[in-house]
N, C-alpha and C positions, 0 to 999 in steps of 0.2 A: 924477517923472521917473526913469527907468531908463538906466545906461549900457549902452550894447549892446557884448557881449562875445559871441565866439566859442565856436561848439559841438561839439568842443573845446574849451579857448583855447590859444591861440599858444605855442606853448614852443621854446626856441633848441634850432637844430637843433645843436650844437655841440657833440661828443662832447670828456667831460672827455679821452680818450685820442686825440686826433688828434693835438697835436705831442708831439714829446719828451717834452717839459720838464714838460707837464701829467701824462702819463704816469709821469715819474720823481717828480711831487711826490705823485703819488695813493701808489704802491710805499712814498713814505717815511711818507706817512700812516698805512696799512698796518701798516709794521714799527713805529712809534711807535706805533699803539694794543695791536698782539700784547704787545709788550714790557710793557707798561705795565697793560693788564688780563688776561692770558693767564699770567697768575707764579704760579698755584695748583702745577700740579706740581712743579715744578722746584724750589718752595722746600720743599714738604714731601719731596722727596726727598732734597733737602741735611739730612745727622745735623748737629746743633748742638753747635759747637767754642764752648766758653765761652774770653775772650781769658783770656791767661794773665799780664796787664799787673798786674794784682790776685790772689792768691792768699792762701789762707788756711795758713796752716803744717800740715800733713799732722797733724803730733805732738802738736796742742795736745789737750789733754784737753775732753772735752764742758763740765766743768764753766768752764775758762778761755772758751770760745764762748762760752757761754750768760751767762756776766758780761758780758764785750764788749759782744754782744746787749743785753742789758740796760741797758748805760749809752748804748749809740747812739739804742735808742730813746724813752730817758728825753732824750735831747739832742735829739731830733727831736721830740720833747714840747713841751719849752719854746720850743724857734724856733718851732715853729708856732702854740702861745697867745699869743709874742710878736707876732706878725705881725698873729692877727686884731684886734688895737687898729687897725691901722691900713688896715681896710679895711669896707666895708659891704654889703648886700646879700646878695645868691647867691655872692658870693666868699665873704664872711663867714663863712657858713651852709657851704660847701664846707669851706674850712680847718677852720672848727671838726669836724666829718666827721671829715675827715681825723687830727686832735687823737686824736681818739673812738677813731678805728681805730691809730692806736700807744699809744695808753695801754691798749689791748684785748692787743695786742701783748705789750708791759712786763709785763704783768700775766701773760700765759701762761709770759713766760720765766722770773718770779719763782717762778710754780709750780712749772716745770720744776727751779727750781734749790732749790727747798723739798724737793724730791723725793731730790733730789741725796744732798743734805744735812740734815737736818730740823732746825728748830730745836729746842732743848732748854727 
């Protein structure tokens, strides 16, 4: 059995823009999607102001950073092997990752600072 459908079929004649209102919700539609997928230039044209809520002391010496550096991500070491105890899976496996790439870290800034300084 076939249902008989028009040839054509039937479609409302009812333009989204006949009243107002449909009129001002399509306009808002519009400017919501411009906004929203249209931000390519505008943001690459903005130069990048780092906030100034955080700052690093102009006069520290490389060697004082590069300690700093060193113990933050020696502390970002251990929270993050503490962590993977308590999780399993692709989290696991990510954090652990994650572990990998600041101990990669650690390790570059202990160079930088073997550099520095050599040991004897």
């Amino acid at each position: 059995m076939f249902k008989v459908t028009p040839n054509p079929p039937d479609t409302d004649p009812t333009s989204p823009y006949e009243s107002l209102d449909s009129q001002k919700l399509h306009e808002a539609a519009e400017r919501a999607l411009d906004h929203y997928l249209n931000r390519g230039p505008d943001i690459m044209a903005t130069p990048r102001k780092p906030s100034s809520m955080f700052i690093v002391n102009p006069e520290l010496n490389v060697e004082t950073l590069l300690v700093h550096a060193c113990e933050s991500l020696a502390s970002a070491n251990v929270m993050a092997t503490d962590l993977v105890d308590h999780l399993q899976g692709t989290s696991r496996n990510a954090l652990l990752g994650i572990a990998q790439v600041i101990m990669l870290g650690e390790l570059a800034v202990n160079r930088a600072l073997d550099r520095l300084d050599p040991p004897e």
